[in-house]
C-alpha positions as CSV (number, residue, x, y, z in Angstrom):
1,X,56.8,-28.2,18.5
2,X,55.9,-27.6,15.1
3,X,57.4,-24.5,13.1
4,X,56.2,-21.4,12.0
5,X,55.8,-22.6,8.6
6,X,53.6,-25.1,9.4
7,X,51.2,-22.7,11.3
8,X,51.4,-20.7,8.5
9,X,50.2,-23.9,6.2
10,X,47.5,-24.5,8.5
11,X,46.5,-21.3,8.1
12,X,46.4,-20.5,4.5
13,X,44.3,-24.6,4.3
14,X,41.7,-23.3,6.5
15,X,41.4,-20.0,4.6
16,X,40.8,-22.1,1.5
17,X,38.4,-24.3,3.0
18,X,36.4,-21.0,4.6
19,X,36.9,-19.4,1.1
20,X,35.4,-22.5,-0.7
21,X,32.6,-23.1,1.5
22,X,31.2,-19.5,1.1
23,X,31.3,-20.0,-2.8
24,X,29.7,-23.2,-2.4
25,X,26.9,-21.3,-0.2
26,X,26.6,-18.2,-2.8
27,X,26.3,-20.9,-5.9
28,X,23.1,-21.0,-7.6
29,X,20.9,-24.0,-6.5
30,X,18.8,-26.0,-8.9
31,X,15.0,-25.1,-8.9
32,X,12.0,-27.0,-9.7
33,X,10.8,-27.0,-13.1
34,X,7.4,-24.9,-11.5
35,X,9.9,-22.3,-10.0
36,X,11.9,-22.2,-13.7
37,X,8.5,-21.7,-15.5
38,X,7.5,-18.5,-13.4
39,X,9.0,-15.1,-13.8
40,X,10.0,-13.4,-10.9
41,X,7.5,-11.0,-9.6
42,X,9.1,-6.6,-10.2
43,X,9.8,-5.8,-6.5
44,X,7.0,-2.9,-7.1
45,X,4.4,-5.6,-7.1
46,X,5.5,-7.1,-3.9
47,X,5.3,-3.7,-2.5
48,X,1.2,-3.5,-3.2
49,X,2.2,0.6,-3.5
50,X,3.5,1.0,-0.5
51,X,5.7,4.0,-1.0
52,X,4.6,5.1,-4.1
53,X,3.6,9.3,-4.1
54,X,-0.4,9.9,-4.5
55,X,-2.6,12.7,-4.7
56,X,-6.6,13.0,-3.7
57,X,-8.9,15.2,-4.1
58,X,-11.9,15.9,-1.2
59,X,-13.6,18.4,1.1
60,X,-11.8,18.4,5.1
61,X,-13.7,16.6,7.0
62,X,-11.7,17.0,10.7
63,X,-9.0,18.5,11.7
64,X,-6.9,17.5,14.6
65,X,-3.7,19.8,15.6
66,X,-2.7,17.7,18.6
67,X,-2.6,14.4,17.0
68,X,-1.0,15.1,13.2
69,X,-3.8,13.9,11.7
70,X,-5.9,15.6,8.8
71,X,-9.5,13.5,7.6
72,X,-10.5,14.7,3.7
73,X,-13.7,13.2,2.3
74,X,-13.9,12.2,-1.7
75,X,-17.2,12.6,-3.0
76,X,-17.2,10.7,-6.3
77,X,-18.8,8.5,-8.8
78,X,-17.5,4.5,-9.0
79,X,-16.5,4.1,-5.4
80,X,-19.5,1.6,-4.7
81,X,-22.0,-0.3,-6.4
82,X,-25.8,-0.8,-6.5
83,X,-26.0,-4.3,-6.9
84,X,-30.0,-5.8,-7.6
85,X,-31.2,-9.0,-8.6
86,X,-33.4,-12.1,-7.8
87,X,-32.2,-15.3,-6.7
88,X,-34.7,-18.6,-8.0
89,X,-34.6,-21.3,-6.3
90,X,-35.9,-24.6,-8.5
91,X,-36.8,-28.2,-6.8
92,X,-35.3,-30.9,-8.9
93,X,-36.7,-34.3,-9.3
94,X,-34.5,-35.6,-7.1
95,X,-34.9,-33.5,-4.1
96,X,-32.0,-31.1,-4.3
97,X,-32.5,-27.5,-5.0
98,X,-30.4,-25.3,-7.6
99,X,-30.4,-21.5,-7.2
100,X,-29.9,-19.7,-10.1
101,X,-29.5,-15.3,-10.5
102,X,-31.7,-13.6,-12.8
103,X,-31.6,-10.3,-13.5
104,X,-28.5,-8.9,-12.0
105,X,-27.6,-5.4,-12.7
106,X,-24.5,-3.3,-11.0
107,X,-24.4,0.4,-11.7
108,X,-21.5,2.4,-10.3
109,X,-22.8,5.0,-7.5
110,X,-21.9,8.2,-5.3
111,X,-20.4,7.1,-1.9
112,X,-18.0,9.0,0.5
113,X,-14.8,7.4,1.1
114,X,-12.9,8.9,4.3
115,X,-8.8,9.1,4.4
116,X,-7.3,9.9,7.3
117,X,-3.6,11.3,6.8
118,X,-1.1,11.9,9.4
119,X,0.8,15.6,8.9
120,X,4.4,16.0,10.4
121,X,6.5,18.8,10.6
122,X,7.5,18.4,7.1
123,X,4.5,18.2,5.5
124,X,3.7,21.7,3.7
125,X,0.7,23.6,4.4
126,X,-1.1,26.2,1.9
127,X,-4.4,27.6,1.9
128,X,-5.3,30.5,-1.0
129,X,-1.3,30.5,-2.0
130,X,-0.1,30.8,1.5
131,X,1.9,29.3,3.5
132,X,-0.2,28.1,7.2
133,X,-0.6,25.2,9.7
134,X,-2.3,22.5,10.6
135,X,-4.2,24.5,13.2
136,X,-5.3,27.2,10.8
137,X,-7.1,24.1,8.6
138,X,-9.2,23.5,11.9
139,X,-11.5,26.5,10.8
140,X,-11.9,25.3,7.1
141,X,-13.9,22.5,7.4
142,X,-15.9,21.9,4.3
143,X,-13.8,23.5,1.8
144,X,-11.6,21.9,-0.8
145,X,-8.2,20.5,-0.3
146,X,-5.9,18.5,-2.4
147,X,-3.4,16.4,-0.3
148,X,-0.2,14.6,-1.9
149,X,0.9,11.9,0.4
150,X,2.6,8.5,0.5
151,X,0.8,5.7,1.5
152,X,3.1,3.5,3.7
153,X,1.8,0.6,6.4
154,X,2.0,2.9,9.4
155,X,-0.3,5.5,7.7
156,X,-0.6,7.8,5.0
157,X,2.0,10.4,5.2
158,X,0.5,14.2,4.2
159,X,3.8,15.6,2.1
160,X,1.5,18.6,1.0
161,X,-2.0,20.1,1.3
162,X,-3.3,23.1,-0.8
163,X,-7.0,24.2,0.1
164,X,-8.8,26.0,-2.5
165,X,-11.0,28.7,-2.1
């Protein structure tokens, strides 16, 4: 029957062998010489701004109490583009065609862009410097309204919503 010291051995080998096997697993491995020649990419640019707090400025659009969920409309400049052109198509000596653009022009034009935000319980609520709800914005349709919110994948959160007069 073997002794206590020799469980006690046993024990303290196998807690160095566990020990030394965990460092071994933490240790830096080698990388390729791509991977070396890369930085590592700010963990806010793997987030694509999820997260990050954003105001917008629009008109209310819809209002709907029951479902949390507010719908502002930003008219503005530079949120689509008038593209024109021609496309000419030549015949080449051998039979293939070659199309080339001519005259292209872009020019930046008025478009309404709809955001839909969902409003909790927290979010807070102010129309003409006072404090209201989400039902009271149901009558205000058309009027100005700045919401601050955070964009996240489930939706954007409303965190607060002041409508000007």
């Amino acid at each position: 029957m073997p002794s206590r010291i020799g469980f006690h051995m046993l024990g303290l080998m196998m807690a160095a062998g566990l020990l030394a096997g965990g460092l071994a697993m933490a240790s830096p491995r080698p990388q390729s010489s791509q991977s070396q020649t890369t930085s590592p990419t700010p963990a806010s640019d793997r987030r694509s701004g999820f997260g990050q707090p954003e105001s917008i400025t629009g008109t209310i659009t819809m209002v709907n109490p029951d479902e949390g969920l507010l719908v502002v409309t930003e008219q503005g400049a530079g949120h689509s583009t008038d593209v024109s052109g021609a496309t000419v198509t030549t015949q080449n000596p051998d039979g293939s065609t070659t199309a080339s653009d001519t005259g292209i022009s872009a020019a930046p034009a008025p478009a309404p862009v709809k955001y839909h935000f969902r409003v909790t319980a927290h979010t807070l609520i102010r129309a003409d410097g006072r404090s209201v709800r989400l039902s009271d914005l149901a009558g205000m349709q058309n009027r100005q309204v700045t919401v601050h919110f955070v964009p996240e994948r489930n939706g954007n959160f409303a965190q607060g919503i002041e409508v000007g007069s």
